[in-house]
C-alpha positions as a Markdown table, in Angstrom:
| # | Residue | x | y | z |
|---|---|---|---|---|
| 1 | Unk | 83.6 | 7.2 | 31.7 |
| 2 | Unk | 84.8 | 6.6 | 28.0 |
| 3 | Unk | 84.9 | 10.5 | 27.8 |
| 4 | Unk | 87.2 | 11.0 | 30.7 |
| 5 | Unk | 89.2 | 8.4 | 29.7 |
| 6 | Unk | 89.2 | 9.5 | 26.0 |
| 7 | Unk | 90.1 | 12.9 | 27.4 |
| 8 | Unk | 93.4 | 11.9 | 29.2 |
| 9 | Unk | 94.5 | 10.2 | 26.0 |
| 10 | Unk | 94.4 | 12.9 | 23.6 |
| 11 | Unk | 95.1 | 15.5 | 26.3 |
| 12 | Unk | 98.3 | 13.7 | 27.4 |
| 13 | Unk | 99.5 | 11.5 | 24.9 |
| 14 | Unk | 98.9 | 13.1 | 21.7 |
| 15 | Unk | 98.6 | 16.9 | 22.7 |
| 16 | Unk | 95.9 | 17.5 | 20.6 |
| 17 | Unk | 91.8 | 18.8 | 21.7 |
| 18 | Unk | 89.3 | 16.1 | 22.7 |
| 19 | Unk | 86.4 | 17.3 | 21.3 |
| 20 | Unk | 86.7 | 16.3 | 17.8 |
| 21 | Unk | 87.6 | 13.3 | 19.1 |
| 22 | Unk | 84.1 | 12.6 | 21.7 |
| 23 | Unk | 82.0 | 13.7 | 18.8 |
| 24 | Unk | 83.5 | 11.5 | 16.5 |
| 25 | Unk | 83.0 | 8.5 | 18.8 |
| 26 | Unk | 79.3 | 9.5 | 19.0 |
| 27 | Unk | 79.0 | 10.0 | 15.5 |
| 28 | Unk | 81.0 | 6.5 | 15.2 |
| 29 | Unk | 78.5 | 5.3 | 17.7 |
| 30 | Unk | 75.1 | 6.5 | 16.3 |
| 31 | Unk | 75.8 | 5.6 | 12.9 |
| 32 | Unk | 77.2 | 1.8 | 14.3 |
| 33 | Unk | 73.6 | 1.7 | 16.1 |
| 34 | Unk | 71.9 | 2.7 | 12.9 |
| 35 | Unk | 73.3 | 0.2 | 11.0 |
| 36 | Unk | 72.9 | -2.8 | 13.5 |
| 37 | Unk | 68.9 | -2.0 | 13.4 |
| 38 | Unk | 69.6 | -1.9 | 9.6 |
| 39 | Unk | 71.2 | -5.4 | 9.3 |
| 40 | Unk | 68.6 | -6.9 | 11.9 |
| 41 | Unk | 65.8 | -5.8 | 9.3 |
| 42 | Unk | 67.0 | -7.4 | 6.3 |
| 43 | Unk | 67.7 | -10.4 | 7.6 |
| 44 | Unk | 63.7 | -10.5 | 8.6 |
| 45 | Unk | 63.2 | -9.1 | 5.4 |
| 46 | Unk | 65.5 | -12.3 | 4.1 |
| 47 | Unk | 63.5 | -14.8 | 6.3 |
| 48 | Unk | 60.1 | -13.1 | 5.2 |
| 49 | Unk | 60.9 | -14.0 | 1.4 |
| 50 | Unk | 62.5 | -17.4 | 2.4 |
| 51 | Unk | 59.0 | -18.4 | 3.8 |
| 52 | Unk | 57.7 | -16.9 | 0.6 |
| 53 | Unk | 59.4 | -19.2 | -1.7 |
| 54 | Unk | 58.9 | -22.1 | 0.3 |
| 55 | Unk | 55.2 | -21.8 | 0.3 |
| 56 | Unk | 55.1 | -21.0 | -3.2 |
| 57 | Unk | 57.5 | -24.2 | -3.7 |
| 58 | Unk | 54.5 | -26.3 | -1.0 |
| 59 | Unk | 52.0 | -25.4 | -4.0 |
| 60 | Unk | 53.6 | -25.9 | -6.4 |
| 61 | Unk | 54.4 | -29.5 | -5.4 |
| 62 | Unk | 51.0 | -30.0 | -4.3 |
| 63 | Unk | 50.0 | -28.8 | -8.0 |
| 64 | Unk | 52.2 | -31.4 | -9.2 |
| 65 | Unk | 51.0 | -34.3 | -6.8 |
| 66 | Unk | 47.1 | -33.6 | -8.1 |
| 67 | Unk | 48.1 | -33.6 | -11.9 |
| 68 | Unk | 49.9 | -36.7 | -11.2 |
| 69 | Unk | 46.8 | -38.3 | -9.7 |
| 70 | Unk | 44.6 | -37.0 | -12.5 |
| 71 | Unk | 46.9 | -38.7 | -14.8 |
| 72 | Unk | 47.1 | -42.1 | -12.9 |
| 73 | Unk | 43.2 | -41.8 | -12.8 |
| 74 | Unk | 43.1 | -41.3 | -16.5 |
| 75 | Unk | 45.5 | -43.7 | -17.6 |
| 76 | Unk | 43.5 | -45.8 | -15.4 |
| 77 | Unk | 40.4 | -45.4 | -17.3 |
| 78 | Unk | 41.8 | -45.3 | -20.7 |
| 79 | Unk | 43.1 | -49.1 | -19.8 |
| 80 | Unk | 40.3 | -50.2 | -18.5 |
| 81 | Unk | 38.3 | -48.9 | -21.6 |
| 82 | Unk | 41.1 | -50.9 | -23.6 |
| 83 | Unk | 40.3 | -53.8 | -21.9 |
| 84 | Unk | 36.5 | -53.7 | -22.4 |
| 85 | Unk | 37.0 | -53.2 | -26.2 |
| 86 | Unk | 39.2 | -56.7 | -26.7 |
């Protein structure tokens, strides 16, 4: 295992303890795992507001089109009123 292994190579090559050295890689670990989960979540977060803003864009466009088409109708009958009074 990566204990055993981690073991031999402090024991033998640097002469020093390895138990600083197994916590640390589970601390290393842990925290590694911790922030994974926590870069996974904003990105939905990210992909949550991106859907956001494109359906408050989708509105707003669709705002537009009917104001557009409430204009056209209204220029529309404006000419034609024009028309009648010449």
């Amino acid at each position: 295992t990566a204990y055993e292994i981690m073991e031999d190579w402090m024991s033998k090559c640097l002469g020093k303890a390895h138990f600083t050295a197994c916590s640390d890689s589970d601390l290393y670990f842990k925290q590694k795992g911790k922030l994974d989960m926590m870069e996974t979540m904003m990105k939905e977060i990210e992909i949550r507001e991106k859907k956001r803003m494109a359906d408050r864009l989708e509105a707003k466009a669709e705002m537009a089109l009917i104001a557009a088409d409430k204009a056209e109708k209204l220029q529309n009958e404006i000419d034609t009123e024009a028309a009648k009074t010449e």
